[in-house]
C-alpha positions in Angstrom: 0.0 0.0 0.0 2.4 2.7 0.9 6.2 2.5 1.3 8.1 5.0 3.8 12.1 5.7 3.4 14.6 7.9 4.7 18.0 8.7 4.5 19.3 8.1 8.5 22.1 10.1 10.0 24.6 8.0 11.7 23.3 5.7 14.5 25.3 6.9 16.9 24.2 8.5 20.6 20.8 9.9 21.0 20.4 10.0 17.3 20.8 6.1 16.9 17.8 5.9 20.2 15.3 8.1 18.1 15.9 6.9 14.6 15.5 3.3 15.7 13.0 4.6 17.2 11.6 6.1 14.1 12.3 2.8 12.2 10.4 0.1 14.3 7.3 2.6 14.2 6.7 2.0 10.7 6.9 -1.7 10.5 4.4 -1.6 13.0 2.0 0.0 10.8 -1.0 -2.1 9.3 -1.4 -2.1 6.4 2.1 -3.5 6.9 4.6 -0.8 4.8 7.1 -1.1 2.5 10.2 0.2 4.0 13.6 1.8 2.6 16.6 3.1 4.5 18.8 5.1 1.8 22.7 6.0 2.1 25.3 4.3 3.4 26.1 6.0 6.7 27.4 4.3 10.0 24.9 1.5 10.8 22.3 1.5 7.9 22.9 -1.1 6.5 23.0 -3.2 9.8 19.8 -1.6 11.2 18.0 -2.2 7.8 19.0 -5.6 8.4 17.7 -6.3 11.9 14.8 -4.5 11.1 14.1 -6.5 8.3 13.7 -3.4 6.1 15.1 -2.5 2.3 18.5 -0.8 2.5 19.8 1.5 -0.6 23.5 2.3 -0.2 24.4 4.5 -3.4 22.9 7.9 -2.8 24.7 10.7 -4.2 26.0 13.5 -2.1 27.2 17.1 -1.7 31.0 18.7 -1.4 30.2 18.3 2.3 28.9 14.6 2.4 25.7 15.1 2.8 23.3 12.6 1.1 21.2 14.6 -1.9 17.5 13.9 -2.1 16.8 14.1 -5.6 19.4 10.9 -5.7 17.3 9.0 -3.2 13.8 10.0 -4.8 15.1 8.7 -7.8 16.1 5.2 -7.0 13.3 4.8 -4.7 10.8 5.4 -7.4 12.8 2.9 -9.6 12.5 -0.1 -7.1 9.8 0.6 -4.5 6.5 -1.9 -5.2 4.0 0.6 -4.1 2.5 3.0 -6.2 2.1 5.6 -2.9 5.4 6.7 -1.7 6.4 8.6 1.8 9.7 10.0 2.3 10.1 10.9 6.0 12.9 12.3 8.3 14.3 9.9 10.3 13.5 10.9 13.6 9.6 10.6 13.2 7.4 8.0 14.8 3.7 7.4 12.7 1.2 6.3 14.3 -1.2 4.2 13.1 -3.2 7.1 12.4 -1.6 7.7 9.2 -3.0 4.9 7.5 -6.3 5.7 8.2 -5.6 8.7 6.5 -3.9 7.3 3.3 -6.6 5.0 2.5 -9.2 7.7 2.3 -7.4 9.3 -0.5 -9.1 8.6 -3.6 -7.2 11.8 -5.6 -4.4 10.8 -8.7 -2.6 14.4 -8.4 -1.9 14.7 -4.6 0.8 16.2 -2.0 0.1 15.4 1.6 1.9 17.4 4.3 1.3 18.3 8.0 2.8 19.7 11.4 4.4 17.6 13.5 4.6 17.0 17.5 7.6 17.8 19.4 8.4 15.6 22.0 12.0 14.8 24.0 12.7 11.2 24.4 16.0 10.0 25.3 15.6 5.6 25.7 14.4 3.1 23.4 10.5 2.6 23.3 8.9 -1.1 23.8 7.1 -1.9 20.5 6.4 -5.3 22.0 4.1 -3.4 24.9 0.9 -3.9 23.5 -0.3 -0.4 24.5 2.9 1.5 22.8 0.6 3.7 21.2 -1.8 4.9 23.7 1.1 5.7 25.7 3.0 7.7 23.0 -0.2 9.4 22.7 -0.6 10.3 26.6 3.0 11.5 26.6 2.1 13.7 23.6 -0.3 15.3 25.0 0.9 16.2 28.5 4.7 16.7 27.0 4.3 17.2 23.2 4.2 20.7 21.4 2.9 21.3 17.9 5.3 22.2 15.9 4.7 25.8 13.8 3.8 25.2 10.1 7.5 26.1 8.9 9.3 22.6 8.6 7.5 20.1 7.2 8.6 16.1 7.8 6.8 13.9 5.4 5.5 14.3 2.2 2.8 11.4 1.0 2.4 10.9 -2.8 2.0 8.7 -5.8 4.7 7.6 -7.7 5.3 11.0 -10.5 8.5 11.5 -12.3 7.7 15.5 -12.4 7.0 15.7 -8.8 10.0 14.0 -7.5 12.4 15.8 -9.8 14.1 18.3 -7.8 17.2 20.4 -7.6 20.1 18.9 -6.1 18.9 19.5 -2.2 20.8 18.4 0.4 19.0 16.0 3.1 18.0 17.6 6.3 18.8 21.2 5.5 16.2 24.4 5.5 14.4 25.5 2.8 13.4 22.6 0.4 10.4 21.0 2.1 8.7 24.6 1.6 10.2 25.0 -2.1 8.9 21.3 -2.7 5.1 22.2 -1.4 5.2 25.3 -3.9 6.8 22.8 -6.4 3.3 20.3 -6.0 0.9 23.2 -6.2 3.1 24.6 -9.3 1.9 21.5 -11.2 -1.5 21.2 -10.0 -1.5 19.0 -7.1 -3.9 18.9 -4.8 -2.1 19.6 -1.4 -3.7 18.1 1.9 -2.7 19.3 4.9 -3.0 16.0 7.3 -2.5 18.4 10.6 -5.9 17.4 12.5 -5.9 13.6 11.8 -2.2 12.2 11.6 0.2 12.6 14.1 3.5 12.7 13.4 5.6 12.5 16.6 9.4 14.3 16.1 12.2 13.1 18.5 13.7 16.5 19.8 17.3 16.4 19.2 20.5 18.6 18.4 22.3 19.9 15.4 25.7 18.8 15.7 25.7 16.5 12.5 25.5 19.8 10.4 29.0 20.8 9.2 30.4 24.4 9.0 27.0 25.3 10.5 26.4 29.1 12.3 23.6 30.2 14.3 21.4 27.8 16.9 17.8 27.5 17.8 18.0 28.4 21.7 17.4 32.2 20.4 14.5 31.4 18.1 17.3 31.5 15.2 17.4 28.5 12.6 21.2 27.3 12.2 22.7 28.1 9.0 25.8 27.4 6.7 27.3 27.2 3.6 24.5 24.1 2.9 21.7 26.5 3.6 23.2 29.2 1.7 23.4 26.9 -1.2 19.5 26.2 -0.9 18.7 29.4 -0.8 20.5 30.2 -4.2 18.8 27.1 -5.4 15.3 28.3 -4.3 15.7 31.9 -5.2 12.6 33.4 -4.9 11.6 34.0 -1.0 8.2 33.7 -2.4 8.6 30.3 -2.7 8.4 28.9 0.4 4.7 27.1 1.1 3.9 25.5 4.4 1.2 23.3 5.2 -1.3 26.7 5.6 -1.1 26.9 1.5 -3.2 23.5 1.2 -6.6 23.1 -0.9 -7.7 20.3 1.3 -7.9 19.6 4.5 -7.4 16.2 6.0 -10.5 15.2 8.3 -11.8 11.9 9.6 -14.1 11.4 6.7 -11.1 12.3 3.6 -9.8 15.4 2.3 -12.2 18.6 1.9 -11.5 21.7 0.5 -9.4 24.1 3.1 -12.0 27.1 2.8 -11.7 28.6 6.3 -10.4 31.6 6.9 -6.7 31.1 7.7 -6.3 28.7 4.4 -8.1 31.4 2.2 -6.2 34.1 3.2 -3.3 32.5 2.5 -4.5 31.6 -1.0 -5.5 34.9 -1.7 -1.6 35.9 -1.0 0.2 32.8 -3.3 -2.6 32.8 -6.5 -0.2 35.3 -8.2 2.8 33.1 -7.9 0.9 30.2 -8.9 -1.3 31.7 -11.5 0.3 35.0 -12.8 -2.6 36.0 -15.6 -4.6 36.5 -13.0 -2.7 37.7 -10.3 -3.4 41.6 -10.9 -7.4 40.2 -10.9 -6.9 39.0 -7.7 -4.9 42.3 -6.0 -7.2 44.6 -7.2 -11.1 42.6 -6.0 -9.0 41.8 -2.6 -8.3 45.8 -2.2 -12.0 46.4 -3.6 -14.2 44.0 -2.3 -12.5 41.1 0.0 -15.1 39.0 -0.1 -15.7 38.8 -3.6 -11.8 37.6 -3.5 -12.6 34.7 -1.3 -15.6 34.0 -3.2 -13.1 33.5 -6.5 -11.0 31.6 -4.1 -13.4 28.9 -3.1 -14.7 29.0 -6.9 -10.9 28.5 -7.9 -10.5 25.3 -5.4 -13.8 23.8 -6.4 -12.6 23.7 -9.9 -9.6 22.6 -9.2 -11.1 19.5 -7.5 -13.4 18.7 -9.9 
């Protein structure tokens, strides 16, 4: 039904804890998943092995040595045997919530995207206890934080050799999940944000893995570096970067449905002129004039789009 890979760091420390972590999640998941560990870092290979998971060693990287995505999107599409792929960071747990989500999908053309939950854990977790899950879920919400839209996880679509071809991004560092949500809606996708029905749990850790990096998080300021730098000459256009807010569809408990609340349209109101510039100066000038008549093309625009 769906297969899930990653490119791990490697498992050393804390970062070998949550990624194993990580790992065993998704073989837990039923519909029982398809799932690929990419690059050859310290311990892959064995931890594909005892996990019983599909391990592909020859990803491309940077001048730094960090793995490139478009390198692993690539050769995942060429052997995975699911028509639904999921890459993920390695440091997020799924819960079994995210199948119940995929299987109401019923759209060709779709992106699916979300917040995640910040959490700190430091040990292993029992996947043997047959309440794992309801615990997780307990911990999350006395402990967990949602995370802001900005940073994005996991993207869920079907196999598409337009979609997955992307610049040469490096794994793991800012900037290309939002240019890669702009990319989807650039070629018509339908993009779902999963926020209120799948809950993706990230494993709070730090950044010392990123090389040359400047800059920290403990003052509300992302790292950055000569990778980053690179992605933003890459990306180009500030404009570019979409979140989860810039969806058409909502996730709910019944499927997708169209995001026409408030928050959703106002931010399509903002992005139609990137993504449709003939009728960008339409949309400036009945937003100054008559906002609601805006939103009312808005909604009009989504409802085409889904039909």
């Amino acid at each position: 039904m769906l297969t899930i890979f990653t490119i791990p760091k490697p498992f050393k420390g804390h970062i070998a804890t949550i990624q194993r972590n990580a790992i065993q999640s998704w073989t837990r998941l039923t519909p029982k998943c398809e799932v690929i560990l990419c690059a050859d870092d310290d311990g892959t290979e064995e931890t594909a092995r005892e996990f019983g998971t599909k391990y592909i060693p020859s990803i491309e990287r940077n001048e730094f040595g960090t793995p490139l995505l478009m390198s692993a999107f690539q050769k995942v599409n060429a052997v995975s045997k699911t028509r639904l792929l999921c890459f993920v960071n390695a440091d997020i747990i799924f819960l079994n919530d995210l199948m119940e989500a995929v299987k109401k999908i019923t759209f060709e053309k779709f992106l699916v995207v979300g917040q995640r939950w910040d959490v700190d854990i430091t040990n292993p977790l029992d996947f043997d206890r047959p309440n794992w899950e309801v615990e997780l879920r307990n911990y999350i919400e006395k402990s967990g934080t949602l995370h802001p839209p900005y940073g994005s996880d996991y993207f869920i679509a079907r196999k598409d050799g337009k979609l997955w071809d992307i610049p040469p991004f490096a794994v793991g560092r800012p900037g290309w999940d939002c240019w890669f949500i702009f990319h989807a809606r650039k070629l018509g996708f339908r993009l779902i944000d999963g926020s209120k029905t799948i809950s993706p749990v990230h494993q709070n850790h730090d950044y010392t893995h990123i090389p040359e990096k400047s800059g920290g998080t403990k003052d509300g300021k992302l790292w950055s570096g000569p990778e980053a730098e690179k992605h933003r000459r890459l990306i180009n256009k500030t404009e570019c970067y979409f979140t989860p807010l810039d969806a058409t569809h909502i996730m709910t408990p019944r499927g997708p449905s169209l995001a026409l609340d408030y928050v959703h349209l106002q931010r399509q109101l903002q992005t139609l002129p990137l993504l449709y510039p003939r009728i960008g100066p339409i949309v400036r000038f009945v937003d100054k004039v008559t906002p609601k008549a805006a939103k009312r093309l808005v909604r009009n625009l989504l409802r085409h789009e889904s039909n």
